[in-house]
PDBQT receptor file of N, H, CA, C and O in Angstrom, charges set to zero:
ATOM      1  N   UNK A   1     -44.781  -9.597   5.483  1.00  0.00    +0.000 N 
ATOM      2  CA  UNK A   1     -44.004  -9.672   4.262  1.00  0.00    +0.000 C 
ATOM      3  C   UNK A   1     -43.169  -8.410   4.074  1.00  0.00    +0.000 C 
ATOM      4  O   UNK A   1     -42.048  -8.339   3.572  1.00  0.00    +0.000 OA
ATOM      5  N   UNK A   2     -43.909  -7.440   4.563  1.00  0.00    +0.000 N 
ATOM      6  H   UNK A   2     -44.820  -7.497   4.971  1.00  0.00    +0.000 HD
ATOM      7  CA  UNK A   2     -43.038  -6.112   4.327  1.00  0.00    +0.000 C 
ATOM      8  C   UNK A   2     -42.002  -5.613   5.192  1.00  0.00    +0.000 C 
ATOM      9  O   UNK A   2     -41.107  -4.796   4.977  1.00  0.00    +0.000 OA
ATOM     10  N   UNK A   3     -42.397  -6.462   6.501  1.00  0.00    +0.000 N 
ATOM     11  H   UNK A   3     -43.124  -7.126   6.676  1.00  0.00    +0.000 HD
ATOM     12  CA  UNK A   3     -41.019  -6.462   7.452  1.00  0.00    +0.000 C 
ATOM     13  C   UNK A   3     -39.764  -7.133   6.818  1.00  0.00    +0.000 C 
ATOM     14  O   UNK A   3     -38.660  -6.588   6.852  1.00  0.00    +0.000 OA
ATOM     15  N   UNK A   4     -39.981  -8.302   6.259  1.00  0.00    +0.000 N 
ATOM     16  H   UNK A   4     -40.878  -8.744   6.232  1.00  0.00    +0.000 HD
ATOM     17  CA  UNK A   4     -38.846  -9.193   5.899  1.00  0.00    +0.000 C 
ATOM     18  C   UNK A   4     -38.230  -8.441   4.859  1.00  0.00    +0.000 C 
ATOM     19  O   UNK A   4     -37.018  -8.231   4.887  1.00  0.00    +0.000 OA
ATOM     20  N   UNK A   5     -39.043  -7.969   3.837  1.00  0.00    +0.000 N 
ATOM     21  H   UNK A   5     -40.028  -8.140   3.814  1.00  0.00    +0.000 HD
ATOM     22  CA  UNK A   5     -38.544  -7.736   2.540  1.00  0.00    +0.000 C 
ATOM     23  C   UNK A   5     -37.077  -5.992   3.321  1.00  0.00    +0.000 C 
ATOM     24  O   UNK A   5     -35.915  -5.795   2.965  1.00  0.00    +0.000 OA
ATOM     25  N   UNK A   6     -37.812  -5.299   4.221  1.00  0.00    +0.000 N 
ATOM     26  H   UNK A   6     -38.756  -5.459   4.510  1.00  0.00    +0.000 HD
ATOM     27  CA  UNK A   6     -37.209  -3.925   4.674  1.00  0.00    +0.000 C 
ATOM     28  C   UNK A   6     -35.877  -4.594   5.620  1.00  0.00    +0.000 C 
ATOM     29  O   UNK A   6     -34.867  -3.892   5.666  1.00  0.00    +0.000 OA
ATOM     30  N   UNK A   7     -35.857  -6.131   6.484  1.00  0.00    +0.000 N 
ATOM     31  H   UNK A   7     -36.678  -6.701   6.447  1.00  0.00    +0.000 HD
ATOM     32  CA  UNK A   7     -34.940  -6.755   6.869  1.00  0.00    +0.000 C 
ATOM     33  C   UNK A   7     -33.779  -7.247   6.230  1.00  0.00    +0.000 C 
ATOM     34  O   UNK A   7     -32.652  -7.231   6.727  1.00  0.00    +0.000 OA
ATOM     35  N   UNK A   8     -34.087  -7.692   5.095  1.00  0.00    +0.000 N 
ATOM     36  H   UNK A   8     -35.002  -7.705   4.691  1.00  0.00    +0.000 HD
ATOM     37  CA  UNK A   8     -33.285  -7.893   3.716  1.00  0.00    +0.000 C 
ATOM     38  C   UNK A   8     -32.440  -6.856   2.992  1.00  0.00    +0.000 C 
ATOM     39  O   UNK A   8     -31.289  -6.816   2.557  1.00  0.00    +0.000 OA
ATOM     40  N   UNK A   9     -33.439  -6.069   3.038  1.00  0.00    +0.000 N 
ATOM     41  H   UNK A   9     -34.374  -6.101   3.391  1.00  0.00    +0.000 HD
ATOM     42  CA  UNK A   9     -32.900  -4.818   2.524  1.00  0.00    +0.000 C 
ATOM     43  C   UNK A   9     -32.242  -4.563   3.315  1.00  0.00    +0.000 C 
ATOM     44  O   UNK A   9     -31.058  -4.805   3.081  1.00  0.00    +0.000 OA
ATOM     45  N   UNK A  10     -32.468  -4.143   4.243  1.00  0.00    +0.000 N 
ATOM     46  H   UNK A  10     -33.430  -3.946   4.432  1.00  0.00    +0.000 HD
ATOM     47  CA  UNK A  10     -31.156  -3.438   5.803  1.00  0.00    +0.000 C 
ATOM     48  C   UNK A  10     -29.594  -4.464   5.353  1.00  0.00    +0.000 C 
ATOM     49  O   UNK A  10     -28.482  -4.015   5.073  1.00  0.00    +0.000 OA
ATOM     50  N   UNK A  11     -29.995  -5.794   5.413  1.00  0.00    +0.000 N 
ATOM     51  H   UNK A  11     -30.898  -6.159   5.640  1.00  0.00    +0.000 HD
ATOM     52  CA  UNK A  11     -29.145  -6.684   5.972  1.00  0.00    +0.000 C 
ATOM     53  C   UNK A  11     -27.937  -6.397   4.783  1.00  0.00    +0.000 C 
ATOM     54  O   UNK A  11     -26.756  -6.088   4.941  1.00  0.00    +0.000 OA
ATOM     55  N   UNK A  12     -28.806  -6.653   3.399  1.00  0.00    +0.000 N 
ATOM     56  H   UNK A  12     -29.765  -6.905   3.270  1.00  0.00    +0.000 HD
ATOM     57  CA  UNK A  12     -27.792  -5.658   2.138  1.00  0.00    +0.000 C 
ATOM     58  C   UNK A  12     -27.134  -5.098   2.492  1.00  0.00    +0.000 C 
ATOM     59  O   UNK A  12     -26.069  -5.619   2.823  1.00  0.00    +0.000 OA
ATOM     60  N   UNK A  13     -27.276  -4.028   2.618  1.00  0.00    +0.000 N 
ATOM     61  H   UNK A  13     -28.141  -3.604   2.349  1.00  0.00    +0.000 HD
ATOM     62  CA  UNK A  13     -27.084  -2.604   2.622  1.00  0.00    +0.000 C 
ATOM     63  C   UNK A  13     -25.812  -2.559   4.200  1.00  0.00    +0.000 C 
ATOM     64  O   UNK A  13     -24.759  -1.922   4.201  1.00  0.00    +0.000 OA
ATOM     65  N   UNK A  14     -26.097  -3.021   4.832  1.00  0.00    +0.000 N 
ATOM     66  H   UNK A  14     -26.953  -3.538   4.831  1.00  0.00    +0.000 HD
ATOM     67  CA  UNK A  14     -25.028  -3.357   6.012  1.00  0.00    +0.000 C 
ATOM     68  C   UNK A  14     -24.111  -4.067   5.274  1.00  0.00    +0.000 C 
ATOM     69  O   UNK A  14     -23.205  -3.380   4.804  1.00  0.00    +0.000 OA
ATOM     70  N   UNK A  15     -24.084  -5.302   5.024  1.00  0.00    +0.000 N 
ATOM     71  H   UNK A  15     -24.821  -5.860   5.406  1.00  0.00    +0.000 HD
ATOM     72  CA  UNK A  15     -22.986  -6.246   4.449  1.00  0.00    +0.000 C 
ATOM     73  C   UNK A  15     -22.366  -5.954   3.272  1.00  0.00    +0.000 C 
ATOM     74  O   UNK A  15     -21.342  -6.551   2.939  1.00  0.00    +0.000 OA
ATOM     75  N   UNK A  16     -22.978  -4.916   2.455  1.00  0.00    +0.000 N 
ATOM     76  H   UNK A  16     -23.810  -4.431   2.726  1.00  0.00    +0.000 HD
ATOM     77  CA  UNK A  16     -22.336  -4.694   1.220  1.00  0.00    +0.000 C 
ATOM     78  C   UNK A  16     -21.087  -2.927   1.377  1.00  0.00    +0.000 C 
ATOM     79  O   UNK A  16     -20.418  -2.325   0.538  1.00  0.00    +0.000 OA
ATOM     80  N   UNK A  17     -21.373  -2.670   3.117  1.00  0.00    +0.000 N 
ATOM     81  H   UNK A  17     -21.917  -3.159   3.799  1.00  0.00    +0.000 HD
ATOM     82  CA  UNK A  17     -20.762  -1.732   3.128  1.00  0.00    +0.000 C 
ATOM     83  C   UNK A  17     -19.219  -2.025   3.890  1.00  0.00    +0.000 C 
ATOM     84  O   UNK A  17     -18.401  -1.255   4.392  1.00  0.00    +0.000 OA
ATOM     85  N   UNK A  18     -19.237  -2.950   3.783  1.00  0.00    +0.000 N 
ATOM     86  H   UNK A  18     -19.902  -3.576   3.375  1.00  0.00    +0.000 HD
ATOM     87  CA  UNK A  18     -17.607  -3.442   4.201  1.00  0.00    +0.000 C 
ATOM     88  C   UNK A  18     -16.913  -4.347   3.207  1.00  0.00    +0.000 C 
ATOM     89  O   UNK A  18     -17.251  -5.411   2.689  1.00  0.00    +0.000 OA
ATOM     90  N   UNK A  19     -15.694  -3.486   3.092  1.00  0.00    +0.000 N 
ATOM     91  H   UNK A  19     -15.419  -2.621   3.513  1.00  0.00    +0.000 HD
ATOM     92  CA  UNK A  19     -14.497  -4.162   1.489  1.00  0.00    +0.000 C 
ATOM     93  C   UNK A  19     -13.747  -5.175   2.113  1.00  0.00    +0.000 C 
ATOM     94  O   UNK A  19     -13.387  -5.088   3.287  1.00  0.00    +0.000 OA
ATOM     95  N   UNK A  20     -13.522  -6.025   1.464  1.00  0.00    +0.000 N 
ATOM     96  H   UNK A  20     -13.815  -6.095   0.510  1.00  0.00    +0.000 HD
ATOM     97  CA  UNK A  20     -12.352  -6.872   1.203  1.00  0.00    +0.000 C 
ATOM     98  C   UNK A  20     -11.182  -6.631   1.722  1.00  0.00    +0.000 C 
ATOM     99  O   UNK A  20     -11.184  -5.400   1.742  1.00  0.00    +0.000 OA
ATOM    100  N   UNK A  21     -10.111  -6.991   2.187  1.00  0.00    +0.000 N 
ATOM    101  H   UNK A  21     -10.110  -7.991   2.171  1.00  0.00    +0.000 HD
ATOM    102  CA  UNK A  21      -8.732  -6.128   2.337  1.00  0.00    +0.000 C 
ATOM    103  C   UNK A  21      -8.155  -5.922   0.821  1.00  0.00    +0.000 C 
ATOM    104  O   UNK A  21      -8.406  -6.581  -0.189  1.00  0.00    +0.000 OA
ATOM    105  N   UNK A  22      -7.238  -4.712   1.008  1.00  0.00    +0.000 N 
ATOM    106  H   UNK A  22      -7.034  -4.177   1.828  1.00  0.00    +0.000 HD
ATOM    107  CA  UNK A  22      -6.952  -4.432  -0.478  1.00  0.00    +0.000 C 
ATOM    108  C   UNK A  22      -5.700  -5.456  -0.896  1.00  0.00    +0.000 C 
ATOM    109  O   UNK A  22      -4.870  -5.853  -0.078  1.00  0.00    +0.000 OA
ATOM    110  N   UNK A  23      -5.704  -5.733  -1.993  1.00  0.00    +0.000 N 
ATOM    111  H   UNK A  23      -6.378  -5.410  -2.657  1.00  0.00    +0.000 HD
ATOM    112  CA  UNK A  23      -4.506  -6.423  -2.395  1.00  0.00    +0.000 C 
ATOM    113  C   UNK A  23      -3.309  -6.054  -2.491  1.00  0.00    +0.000 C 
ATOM    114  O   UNK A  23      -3.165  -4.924  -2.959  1.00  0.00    +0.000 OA
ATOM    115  N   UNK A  24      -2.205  -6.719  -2.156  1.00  0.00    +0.000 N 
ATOM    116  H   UNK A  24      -2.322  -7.637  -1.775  1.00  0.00    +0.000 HD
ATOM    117  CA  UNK A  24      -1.117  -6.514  -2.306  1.00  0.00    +0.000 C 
ATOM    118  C   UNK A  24      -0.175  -6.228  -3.111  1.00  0.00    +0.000 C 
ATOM    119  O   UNK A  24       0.338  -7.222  -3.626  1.00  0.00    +0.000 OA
ATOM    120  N   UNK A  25       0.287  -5.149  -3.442  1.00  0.00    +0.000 N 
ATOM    121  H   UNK A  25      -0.129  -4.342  -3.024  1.00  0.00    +0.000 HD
ATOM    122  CA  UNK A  25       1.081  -5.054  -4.748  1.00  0.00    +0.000 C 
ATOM    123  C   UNK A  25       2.572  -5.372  -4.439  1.00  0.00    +0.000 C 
ATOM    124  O   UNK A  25       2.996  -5.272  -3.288  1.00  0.00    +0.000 OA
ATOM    125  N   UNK A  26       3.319  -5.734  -5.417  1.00  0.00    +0.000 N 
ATOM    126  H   UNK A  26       2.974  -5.815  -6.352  1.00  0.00    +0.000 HD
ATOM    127  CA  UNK A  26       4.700  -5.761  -5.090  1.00  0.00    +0.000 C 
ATOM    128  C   UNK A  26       5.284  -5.359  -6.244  1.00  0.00    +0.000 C 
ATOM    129  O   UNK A  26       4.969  -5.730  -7.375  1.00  0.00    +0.000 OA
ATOM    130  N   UNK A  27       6.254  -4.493  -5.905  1.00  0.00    +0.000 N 
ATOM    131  H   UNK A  27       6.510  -4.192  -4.987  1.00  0.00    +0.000 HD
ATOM    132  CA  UNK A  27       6.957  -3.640  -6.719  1.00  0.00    +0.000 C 
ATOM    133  C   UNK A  27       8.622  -4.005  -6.599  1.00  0.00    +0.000 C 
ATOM    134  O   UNK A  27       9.272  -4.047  -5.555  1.00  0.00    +0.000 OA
ATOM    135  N   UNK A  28       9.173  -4.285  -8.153  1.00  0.00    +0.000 N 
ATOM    136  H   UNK A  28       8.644  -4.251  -9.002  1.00  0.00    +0.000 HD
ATOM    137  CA  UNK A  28      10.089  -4.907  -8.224  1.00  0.00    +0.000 C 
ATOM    138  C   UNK A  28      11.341  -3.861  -8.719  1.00  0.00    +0.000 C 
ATOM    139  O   UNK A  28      11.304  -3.359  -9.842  1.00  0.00    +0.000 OA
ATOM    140  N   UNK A  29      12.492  -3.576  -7.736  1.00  0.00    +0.000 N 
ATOM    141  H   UNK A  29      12.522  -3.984  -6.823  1.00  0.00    +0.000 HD
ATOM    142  CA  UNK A  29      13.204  -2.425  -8.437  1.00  0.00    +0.000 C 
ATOM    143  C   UNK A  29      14.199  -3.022  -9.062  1.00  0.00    +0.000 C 
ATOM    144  O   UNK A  29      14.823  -3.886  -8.447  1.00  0.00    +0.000 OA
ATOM    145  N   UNK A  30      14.452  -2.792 -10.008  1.00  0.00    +0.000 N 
ATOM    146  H   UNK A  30      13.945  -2.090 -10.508  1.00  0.00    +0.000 HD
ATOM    147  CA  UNK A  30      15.840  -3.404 -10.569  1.00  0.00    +0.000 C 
ATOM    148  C   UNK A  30      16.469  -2.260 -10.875  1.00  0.00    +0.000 C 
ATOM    149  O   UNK A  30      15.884  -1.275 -11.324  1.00  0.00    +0.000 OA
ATOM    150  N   UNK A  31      17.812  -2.330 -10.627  1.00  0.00    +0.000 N 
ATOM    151  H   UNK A  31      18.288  -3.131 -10.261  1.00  0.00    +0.000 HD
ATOM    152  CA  UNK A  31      18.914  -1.333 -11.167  1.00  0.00    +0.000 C 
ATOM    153  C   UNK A  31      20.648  -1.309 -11.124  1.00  0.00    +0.000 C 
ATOM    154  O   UNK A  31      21.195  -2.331 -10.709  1.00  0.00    +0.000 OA
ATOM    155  N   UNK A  32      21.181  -0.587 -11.389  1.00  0.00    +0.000 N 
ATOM    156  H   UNK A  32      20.737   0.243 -11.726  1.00  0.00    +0.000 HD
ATOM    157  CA  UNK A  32      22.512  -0.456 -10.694  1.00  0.00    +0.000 C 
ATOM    158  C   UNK A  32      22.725   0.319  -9.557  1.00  0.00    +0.000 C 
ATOM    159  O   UNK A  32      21.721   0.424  -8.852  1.00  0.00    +0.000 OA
ATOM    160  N   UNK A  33      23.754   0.915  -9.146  1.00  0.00    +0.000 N 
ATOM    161  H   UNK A  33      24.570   0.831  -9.718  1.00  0.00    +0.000 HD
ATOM    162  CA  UNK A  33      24.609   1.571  -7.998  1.00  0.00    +0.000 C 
ATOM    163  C   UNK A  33      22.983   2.602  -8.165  1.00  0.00    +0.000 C 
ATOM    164  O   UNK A  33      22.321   2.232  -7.195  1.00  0.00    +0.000 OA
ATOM    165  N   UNK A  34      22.437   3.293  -8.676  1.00  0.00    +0.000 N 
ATOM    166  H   UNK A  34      22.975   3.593  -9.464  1.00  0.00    +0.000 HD
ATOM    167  CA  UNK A  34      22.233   4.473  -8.788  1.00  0.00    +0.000 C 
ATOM    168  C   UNK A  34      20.718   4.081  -7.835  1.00  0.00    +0.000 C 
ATOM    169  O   UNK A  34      20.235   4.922  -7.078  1.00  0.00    +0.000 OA
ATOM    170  N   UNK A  35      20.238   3.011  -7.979  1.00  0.00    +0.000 N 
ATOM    171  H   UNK A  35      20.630   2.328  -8.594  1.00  0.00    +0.000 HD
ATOM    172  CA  UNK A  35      18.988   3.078  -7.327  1.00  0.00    +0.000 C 
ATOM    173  C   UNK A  35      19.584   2.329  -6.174  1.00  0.00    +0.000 C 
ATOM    174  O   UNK A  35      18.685   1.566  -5.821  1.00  0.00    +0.000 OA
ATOM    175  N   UNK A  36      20.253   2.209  -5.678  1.00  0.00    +0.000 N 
ATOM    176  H   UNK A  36      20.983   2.829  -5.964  1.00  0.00    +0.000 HD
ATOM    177  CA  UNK A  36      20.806   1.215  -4.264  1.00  0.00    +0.000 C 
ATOM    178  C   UNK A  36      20.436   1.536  -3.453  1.00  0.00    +0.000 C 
ATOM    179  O   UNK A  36      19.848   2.617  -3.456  1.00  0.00    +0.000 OA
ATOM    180  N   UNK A  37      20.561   0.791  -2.295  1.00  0.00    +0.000 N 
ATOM    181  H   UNK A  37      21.039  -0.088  -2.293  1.00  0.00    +0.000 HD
ATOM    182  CA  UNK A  37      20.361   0.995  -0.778  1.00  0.00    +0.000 C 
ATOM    183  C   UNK A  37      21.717   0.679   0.323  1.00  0.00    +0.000 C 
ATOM    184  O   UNK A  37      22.154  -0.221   1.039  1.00  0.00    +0.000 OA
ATOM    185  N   UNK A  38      22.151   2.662  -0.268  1.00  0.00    +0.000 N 
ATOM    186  H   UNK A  38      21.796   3.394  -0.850  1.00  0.00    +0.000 HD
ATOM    187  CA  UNK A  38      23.621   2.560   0.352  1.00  0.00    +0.000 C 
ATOM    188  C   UNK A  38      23.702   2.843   1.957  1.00  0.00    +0.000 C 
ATOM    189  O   UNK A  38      22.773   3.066   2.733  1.00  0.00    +0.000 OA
ATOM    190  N   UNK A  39      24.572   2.796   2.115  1.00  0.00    +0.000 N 
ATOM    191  H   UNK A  39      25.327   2.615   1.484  1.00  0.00    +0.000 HD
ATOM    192  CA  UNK A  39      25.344   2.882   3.648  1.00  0.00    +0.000 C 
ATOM    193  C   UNK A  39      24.980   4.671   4.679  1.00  0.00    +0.000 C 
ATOM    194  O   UNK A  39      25.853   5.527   4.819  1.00  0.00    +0.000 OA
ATOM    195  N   UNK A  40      24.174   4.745   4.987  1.00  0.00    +0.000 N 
ATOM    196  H   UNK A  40      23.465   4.049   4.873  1.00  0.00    +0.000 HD
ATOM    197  CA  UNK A  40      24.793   6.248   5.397  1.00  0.00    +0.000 C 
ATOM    198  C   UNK A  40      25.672   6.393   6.495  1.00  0.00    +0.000 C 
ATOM    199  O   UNK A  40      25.695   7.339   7.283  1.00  0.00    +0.000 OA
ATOM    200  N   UNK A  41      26.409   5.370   6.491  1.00  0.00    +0.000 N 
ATOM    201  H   UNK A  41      26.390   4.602   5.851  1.00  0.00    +0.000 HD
ATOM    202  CA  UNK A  41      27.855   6.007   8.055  1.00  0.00    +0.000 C 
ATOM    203  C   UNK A  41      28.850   6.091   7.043  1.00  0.00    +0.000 C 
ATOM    204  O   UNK A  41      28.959   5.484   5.978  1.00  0.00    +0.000 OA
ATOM    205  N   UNK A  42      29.720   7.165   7.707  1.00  0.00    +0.000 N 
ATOM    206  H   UNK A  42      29.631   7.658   8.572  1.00  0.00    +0.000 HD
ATOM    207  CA  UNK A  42      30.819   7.225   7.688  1.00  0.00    +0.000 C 
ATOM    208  C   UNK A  42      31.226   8.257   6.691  1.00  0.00    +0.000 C 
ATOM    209  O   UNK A  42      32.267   8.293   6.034  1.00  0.00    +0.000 OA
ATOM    210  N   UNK A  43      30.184   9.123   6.694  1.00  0.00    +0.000 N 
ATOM    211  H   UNK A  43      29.339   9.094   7.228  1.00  0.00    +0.000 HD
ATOM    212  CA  UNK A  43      30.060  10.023   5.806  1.00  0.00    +0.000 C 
ATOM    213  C   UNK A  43      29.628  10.222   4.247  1.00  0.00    +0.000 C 
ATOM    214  O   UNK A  43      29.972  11.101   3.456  1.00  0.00    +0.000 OA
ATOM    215  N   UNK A  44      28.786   9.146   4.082  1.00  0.00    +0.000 N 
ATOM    216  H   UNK A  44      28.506   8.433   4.724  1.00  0.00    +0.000 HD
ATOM    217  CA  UNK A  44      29.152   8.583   2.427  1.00  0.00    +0.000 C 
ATOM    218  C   UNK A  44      27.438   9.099   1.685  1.00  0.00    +0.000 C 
ATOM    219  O   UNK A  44      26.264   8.730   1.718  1.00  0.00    +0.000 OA
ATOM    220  N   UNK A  45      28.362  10.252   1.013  1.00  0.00    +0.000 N 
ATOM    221  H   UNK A  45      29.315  10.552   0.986  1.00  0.00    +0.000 HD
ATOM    222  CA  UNK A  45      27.472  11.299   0.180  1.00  0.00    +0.000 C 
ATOM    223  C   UNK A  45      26.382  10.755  -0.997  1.00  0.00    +0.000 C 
ATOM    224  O   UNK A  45      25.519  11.470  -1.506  1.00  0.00    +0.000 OA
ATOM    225  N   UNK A  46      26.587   9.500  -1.276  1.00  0.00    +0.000 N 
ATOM    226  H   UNK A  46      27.288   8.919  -0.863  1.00  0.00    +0.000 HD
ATOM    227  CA  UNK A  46      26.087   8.885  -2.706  1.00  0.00    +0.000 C 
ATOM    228  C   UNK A  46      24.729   8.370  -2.190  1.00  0.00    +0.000 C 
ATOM    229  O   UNK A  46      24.849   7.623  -1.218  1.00  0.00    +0.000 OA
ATOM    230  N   UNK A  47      23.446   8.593  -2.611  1.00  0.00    +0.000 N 
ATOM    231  H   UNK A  47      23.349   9.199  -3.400  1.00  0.00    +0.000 HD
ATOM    232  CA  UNK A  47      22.199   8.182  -2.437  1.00  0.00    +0.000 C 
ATOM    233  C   UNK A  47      21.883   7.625  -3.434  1.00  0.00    +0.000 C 
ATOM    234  O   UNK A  47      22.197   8.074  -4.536  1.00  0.00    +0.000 OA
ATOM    235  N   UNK A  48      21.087   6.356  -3.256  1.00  0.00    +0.000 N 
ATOM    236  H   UNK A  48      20.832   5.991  -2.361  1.00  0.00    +0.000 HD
ATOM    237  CA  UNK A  48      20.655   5.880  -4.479  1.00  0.00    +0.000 C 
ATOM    238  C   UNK A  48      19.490   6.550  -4.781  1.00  0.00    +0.000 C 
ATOM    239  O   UNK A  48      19.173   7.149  -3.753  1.00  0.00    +0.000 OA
ATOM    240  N   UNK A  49      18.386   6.844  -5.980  1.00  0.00    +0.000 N 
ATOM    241  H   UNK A  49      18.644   6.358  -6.814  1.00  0.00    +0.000 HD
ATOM    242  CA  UNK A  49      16.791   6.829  -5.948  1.00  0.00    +0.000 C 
ATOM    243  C   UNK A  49      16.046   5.623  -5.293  1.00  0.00    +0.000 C 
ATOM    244  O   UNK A  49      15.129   5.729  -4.478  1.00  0.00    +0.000 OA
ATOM    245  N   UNK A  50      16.386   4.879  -5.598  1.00  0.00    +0.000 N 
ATOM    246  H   UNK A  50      17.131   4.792  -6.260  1.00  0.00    +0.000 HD
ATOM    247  CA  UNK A  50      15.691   3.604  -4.674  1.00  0.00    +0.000 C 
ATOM    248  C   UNK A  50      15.616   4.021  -3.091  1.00  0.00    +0.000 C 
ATOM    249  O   UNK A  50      14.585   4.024  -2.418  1.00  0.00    +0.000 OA
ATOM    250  N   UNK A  51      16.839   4.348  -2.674  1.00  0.00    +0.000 N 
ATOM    251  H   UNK A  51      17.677   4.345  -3.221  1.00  0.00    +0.000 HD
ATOM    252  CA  UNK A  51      16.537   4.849  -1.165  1.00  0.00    +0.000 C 
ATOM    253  C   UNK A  51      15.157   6.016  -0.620  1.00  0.00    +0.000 C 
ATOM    254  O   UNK A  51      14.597   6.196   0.461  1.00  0.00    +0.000 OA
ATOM    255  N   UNK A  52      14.983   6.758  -2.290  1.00  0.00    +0.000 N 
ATOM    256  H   UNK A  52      15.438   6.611  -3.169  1.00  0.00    +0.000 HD
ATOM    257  CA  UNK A  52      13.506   7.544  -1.658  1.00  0.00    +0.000 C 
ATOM    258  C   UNK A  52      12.166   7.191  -1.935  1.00  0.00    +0.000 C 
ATOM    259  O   UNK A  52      11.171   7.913  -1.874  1.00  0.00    +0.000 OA
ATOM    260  N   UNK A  53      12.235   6.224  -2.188  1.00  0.00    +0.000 N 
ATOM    261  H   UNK A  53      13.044   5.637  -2.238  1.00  0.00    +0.000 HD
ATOM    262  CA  UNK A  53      10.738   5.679  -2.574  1.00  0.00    +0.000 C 
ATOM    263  C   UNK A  53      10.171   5.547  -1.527  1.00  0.00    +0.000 C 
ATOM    264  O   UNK A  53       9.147   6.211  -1.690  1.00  0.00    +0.000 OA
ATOM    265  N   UNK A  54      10.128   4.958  -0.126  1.00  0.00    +0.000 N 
ATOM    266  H   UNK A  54      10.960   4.419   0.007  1.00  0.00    +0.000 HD
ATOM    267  CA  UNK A  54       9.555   4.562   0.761  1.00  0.00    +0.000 C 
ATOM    268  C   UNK A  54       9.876   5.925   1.862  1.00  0.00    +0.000 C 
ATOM    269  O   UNK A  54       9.933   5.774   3.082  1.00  0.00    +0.000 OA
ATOM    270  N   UNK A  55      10.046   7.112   1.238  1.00  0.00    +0.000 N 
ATOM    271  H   UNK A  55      10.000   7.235   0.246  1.00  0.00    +0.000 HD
ATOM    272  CA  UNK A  55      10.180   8.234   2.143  1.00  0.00    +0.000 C 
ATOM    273  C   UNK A  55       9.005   9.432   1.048  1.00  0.00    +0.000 C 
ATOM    274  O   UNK A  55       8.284  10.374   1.377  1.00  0.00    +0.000 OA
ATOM    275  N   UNK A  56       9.288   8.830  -0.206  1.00  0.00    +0.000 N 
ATOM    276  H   UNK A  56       9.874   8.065  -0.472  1.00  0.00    +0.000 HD
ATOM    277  CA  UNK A  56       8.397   9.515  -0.944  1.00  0.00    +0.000 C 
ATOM    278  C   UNK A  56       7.495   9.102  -1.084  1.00  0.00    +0.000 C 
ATOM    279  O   UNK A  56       6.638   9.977  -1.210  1.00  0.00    +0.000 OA
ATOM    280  N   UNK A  57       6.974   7.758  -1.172  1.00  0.00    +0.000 N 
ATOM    281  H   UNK A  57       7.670   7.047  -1.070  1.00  0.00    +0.000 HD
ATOM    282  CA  UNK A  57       5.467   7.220  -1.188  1.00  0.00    +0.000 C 
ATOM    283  C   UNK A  57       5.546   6.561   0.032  1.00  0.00    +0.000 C 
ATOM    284  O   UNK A  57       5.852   5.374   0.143  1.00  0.00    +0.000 OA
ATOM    285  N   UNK A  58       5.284   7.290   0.922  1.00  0.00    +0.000 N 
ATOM    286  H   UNK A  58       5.036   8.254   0.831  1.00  0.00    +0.000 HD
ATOM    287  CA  UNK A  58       5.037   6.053   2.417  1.00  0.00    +0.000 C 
ATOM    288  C   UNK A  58       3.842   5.063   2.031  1.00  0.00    +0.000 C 
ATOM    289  O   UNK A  58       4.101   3.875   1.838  1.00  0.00    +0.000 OA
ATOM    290  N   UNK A  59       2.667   5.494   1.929  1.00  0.00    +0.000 N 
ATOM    291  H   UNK A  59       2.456   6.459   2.086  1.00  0.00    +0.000 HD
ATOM    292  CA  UNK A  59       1.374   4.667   2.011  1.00  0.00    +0.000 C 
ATOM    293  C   UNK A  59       1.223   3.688   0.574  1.00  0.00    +0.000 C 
ATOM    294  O   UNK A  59       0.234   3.306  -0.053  1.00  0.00    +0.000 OA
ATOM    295  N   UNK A  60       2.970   3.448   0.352  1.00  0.00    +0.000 N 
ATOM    296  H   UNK A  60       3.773   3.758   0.862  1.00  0.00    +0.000 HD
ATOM    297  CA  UNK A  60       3.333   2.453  -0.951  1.00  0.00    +0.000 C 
ATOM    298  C   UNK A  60       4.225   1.656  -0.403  1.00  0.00    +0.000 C 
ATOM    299  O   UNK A  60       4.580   0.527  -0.742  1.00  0.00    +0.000 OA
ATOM    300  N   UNK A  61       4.451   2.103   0.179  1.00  0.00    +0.000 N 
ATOM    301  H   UNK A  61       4.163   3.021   0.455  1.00  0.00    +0.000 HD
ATOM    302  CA  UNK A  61       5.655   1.494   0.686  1.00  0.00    +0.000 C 
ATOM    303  C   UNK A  61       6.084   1.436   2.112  1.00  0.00    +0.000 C 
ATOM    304  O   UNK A  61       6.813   2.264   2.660  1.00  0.00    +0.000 OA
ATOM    305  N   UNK A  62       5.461   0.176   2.763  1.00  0.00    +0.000 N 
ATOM    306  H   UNK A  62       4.869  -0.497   2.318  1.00  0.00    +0.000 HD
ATOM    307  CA  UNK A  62       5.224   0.119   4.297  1.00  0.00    +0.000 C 
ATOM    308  C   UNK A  62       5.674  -1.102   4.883  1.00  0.00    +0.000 C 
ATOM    309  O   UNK A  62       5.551  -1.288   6.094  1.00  0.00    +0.000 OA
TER     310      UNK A  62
């Protein structure tokens, strides 16, 4: 009886130590010119903020 009950227990304790995959978030940008995802050829100086999100939060944005 005391084997099973310490088998149980193990078997817990194993299976309860692996997660779920994490969920997916999705993040919705809305904006004008200013958050865009402009052109960089041809010399063109104007960055949106939207263009640094996925340079500023990599492990958000993958």
């Amino acid at each position: 009886m005391k084997h099973k009950l310490i088998l149980l227990l193990g078997l817990f304790f194993l299976f309860s130590a692996f997660q779920a995959d994490k969920p997916v978030i999705t993040i919705f940008m809305i904006g004008d010119s200013t958050m865009a995802d402009k052109s960089l050829t041809g010399g063109n100086p104007e960055r949106g903020w939207g263009m640094y999100c996925p340079v500023s939060f990599p492990k958000i944005f993958r």
